[in-house]
C-alpha positions in Angstrom: 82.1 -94.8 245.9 79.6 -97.0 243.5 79.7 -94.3 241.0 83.3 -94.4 241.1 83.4 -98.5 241.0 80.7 -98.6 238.0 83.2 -96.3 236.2 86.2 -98.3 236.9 84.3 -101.7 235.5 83.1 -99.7 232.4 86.5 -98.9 231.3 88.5 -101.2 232.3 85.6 -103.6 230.2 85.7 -101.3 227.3 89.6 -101.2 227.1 89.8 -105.0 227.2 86.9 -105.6 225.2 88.7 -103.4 222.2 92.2 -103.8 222.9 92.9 -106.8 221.3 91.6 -105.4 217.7 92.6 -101.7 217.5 95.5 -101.1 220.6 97.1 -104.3 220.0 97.9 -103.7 216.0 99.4 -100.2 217.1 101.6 -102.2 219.0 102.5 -104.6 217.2 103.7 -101.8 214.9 106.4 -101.1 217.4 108.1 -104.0 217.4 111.5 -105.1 215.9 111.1 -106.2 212.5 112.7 -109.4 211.9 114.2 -110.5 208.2 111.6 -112.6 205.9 112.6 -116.6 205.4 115.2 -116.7 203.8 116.1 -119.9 201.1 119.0 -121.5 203.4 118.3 -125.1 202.1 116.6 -128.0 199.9 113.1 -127.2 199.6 111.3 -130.3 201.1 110.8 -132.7 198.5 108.3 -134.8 199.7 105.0 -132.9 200.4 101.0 -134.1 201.1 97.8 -132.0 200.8 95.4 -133.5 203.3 91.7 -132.9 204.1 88.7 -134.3 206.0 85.1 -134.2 204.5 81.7 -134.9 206.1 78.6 -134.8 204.1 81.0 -132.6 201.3 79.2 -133.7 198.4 77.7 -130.0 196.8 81.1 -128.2 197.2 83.7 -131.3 196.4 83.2 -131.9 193.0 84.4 -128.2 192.4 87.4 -129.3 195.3 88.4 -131.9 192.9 88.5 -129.9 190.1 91.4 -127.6 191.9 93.0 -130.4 192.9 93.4 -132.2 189.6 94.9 -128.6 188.2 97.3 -128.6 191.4 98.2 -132.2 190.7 99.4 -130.6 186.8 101.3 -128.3 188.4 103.0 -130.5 191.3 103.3 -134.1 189.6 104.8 -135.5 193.1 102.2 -134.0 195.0 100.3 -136.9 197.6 96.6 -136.2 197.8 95.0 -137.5 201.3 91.2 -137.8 201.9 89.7 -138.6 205.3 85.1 -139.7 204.3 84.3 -139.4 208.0 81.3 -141.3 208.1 79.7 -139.0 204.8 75.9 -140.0 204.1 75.4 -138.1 201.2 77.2 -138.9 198.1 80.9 -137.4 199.3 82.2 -141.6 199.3 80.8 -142.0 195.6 82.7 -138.8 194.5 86.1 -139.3 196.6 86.1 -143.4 195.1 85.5 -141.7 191.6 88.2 -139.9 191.8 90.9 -142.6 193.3 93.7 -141.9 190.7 93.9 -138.0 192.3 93.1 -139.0 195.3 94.1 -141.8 198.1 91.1 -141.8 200.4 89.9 -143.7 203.6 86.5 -144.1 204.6 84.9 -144.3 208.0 81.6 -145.9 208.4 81.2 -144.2 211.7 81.7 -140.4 212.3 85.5 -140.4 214.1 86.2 -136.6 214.1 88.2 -134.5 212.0 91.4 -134.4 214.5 91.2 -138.4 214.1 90.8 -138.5 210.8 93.6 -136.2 209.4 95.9 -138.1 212.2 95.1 -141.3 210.7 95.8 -140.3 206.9 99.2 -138.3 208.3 100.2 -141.6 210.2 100.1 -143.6 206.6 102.5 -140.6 204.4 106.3 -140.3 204.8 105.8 -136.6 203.8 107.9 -134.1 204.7 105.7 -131.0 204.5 102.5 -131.4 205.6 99.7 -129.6 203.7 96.2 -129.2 205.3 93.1 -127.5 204.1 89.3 -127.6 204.1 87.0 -129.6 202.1 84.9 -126.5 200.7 88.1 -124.0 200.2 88.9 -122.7 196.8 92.9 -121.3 196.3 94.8 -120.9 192.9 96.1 -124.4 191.6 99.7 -122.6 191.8 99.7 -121.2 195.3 100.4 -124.3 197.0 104.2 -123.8 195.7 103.9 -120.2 197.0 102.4 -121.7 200.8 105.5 -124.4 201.2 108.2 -122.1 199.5 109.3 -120.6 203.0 110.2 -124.1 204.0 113.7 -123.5 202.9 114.6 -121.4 206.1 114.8 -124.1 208.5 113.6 -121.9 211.1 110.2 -121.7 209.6 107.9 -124.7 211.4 104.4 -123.9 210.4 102.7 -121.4 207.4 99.5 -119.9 207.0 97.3 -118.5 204.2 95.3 -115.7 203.5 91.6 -116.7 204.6 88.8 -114.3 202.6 85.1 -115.3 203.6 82.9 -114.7 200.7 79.3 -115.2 199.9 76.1 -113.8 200.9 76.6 -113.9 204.5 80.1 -112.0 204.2 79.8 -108.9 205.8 81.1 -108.9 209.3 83.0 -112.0 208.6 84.6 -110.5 205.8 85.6 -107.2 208.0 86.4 -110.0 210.7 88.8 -111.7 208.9 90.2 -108.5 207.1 91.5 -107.5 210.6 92.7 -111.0 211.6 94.9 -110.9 208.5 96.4 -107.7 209.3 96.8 -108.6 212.8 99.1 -112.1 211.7 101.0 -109.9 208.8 102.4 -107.8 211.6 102.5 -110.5 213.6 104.8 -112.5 211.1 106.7 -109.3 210.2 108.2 -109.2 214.3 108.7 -113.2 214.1 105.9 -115.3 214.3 101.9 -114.9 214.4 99.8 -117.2 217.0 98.6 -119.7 215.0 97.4 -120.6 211.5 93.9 -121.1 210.3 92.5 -124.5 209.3 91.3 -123.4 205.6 94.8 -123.7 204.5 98.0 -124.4 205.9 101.2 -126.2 206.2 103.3 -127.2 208.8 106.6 -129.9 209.2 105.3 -133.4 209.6 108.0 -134.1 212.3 105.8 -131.0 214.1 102.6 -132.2 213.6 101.8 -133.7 217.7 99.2 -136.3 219.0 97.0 -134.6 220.4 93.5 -134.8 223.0 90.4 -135.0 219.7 88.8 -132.0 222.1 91.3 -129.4 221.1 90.8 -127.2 218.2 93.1 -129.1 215.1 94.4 -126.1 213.6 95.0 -123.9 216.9 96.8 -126.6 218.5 99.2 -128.3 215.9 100.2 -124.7 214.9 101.6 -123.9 218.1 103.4 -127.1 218.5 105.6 -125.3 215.8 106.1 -122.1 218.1 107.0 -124.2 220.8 109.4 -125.9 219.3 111.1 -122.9 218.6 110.2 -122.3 214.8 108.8 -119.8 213.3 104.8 -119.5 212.6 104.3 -117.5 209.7 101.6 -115.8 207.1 101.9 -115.7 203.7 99.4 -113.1 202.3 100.3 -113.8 198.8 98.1 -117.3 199.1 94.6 -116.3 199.3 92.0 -119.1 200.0 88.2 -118.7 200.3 85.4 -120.0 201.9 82.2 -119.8 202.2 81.3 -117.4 205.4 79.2 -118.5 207.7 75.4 -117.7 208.2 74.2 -115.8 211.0 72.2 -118.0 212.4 75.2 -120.4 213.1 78.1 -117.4 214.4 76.7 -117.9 218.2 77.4 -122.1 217.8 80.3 -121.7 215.7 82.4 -119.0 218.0 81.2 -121.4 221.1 82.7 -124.6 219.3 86.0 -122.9 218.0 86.5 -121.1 221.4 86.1 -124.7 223.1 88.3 -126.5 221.1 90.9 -123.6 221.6 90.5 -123.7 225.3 91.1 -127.1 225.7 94.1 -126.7 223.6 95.6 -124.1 225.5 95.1 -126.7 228.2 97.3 -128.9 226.5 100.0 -126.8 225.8 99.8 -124.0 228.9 102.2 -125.8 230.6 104.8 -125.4 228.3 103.9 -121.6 227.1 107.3 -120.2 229.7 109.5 -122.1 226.2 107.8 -118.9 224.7 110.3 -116.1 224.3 109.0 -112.7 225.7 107.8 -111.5 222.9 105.6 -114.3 221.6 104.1 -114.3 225.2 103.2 -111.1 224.9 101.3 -111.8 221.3 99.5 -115.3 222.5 98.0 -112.7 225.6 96.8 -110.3 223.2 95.8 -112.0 220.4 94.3 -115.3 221.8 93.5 -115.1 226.1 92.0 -111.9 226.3 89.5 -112.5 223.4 88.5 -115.9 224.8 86.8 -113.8 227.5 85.5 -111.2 224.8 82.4 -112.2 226.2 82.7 -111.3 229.7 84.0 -107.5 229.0 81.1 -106.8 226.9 78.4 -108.2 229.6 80.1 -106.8 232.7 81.0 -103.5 230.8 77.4 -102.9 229.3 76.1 -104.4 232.8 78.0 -101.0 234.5 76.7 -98.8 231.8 72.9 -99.6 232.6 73.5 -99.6 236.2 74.9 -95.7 235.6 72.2 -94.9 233.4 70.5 -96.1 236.4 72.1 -93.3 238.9 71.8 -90.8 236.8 68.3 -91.5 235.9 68.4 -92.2 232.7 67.1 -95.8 233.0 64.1 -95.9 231.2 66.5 -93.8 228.0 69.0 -96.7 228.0 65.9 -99.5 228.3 64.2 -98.1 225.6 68.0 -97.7 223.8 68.7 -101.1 224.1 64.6 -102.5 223.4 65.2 -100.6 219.8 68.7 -101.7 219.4 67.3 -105.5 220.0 64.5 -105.2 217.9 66.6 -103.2 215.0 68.5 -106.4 215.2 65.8 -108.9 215.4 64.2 -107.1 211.9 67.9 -107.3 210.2 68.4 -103.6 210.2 71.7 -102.8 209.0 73.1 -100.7 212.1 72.0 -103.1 215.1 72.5 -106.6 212.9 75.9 -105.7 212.9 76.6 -105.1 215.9 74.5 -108.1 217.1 76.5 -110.2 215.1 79.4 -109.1 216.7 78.2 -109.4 220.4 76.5 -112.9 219.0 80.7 -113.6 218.2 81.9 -112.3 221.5 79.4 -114.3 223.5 79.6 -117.4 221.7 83.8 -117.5 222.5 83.4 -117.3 226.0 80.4 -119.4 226.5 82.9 -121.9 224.6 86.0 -121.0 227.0 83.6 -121.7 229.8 82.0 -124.8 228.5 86.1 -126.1 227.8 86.8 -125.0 231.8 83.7 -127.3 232.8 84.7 -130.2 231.0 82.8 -129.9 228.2 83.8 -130.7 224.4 83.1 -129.6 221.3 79.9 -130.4 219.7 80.7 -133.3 216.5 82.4 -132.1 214.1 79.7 -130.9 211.4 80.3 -128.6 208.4 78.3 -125.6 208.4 76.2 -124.7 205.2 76.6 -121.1 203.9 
């Protein structure tokens, strides 16, 4: 009877712990294709690209420089800066560059979700444009990213997010799959959600929202709810600087927390969803918040069957070299730490959100 339950806990762990990254693109592969925007109307004419910075000073002068090529290629184009409280030289660079950029400073540290609501509260913009301080895009593919706003079904648009750097490895295989996940998403309607790197969404869209909840994640789905379309556009490729490994733990903690508490927000309204985005928000967003949880209660089964079947001290010694192949940055267990270190950090996040608990201050994290 306990062999039997420790079985039942293993798979059912390992199907939900894997499901959302290899079963759920199979079928998402299955579902009705709907037809790509289609030009129906006026592109939006009034448009604003803006961005928070902290402490931004080594990556923005290079910001800056893609900004003042996308300001010769869009004229028209409003150019927002939120200097959340910066105490390097982000302030000097942002007032040195006041005739590309209109930016507010805060003496104090208010928070990213405050600051890019205060500088959307001052533009009349249609088409809001939002991106990271340290991204790096093609001056051009901003018309690319808002050209679907012609459909007027089309609420919200993402971009292509490609981590680079030294610490790209898993991220980059990470994010290779995320992006495959959303094109499939987008070609059956709609993908859950847009990234914060870069993306665009209606300003009539754009909600108030709680500072706690995650300011990409939640605005994005304000668009689903309101019954437009959520879509990627592949073609617009940003990159950013991946994240080291000593920060993925703290980093998939704070995301995770900020995405809980905005699924707090909105839960109560998720029924509006038709059937089939329901089904994608399950898949792609709830059961990897408790990523975590499969992984610990599945590999808690395994040992406790390696147990019964006497090979305990084989699994021990198993997991003792997978921990210290980790620890010594071997290839074959840092990988796979770094993964676990991912799935961990979300639900610890999920369950810090449940208790209450916010997400750390909004700092930028160094590659």
């Amino acid at each position: 009877m306990l062999v039997s339950a420790l079985w039942t806990v293993l798979g059912v762990s390992a199907l939900l712990l894997v499901y959302p990254f290899a079963i759920y693109p199979l079928l998402l592969r299955l579902l009705r294709a709907e037809a790509p925007p289609q030009a129906r109307g006026p592109l939006p004419r009034r448009v604003a690209l803006v961005f928070a910075a902290r402490d931004e000073a080594a990556d923005l002068p290079r910001t800056l420089r893609i900004l003042s090529m996308v300001r010769m290629h869009w004229p028209d184009l409003q150019i927002l800066a939120w200097n959340d409280g910066s105490r390097d030289g982000t302030g000097r660079l942002l007032r040195g560059a006041r005739s590309l950029v209109r930016a507010r400073h805060a003496v104090h540290p208010v928070g990213k979700a405050e600051g890019l609501r205060r500088l959307i509260d001052e533009t009349d913009a249609e088409i809001l444009v939002l991106m990271d301080a340290n991204t790096r895009f093609r001056p051009e593919a901003l018309r690319t990213l808002v050209a679907p706003f012609a459909d007027p079904s089309v609420g919200a648009v993402g971009a292509r997010l490609v981590p680079c750097g030294a610490a790209a490895g898993v991220g980059r295989a990470y994010w290779a799959l995320e992006e495959r996940i959303k094109r499939l998403e987008t070609r059956s309607g709609s993908t859950i959600g847009c990234d914060g790197a870069l993306w665009a969404i209606r300003a009539e869209l754009y909600p108030r929202f709680g500072a706690a909840a995650a300011d990409d994640f939640r605005p994005s789905m304000e668009a689903l709810l309101a019954g437009r379309r959520v879509i990627s556009v592949p073609q617009v490729e940003v990159r950013e600087a991946a994240v080291p490994d000593r920060h993925g733990f703290a980093r998939a903690a704070r995301i995770a927390c900020g995405a809980w508490h905005a699924h707090r927000q909105i839960r109560a309204r998720l029924h509006r969803l038709s059937p089939r985005d329901r089904f994608k928000y399950v898949s792609h967003k709830l059961l990897r918040w408790f990523s975590g949880l499969w992984l610990l209660t599945g590999g808690a089964a395994a040992l406790a069957l390696a147990g019964l079947y006497g090979h305990g001290a084989a699994a021990a010694v198993l997991l003792g070299a997978g921990l210290a192949g980790a620890a010594l940055g071997l290839p074959g267990p840092a990988t796979a730490w770094r993964i676990c270190q991912g799935f961990l950090g979300t639900t610890w996040g999920v369950l810090r959100a449940m208790r209450g608990g916010t997400r750390v201050r909004w700092t930028p994290v160094r590659a």
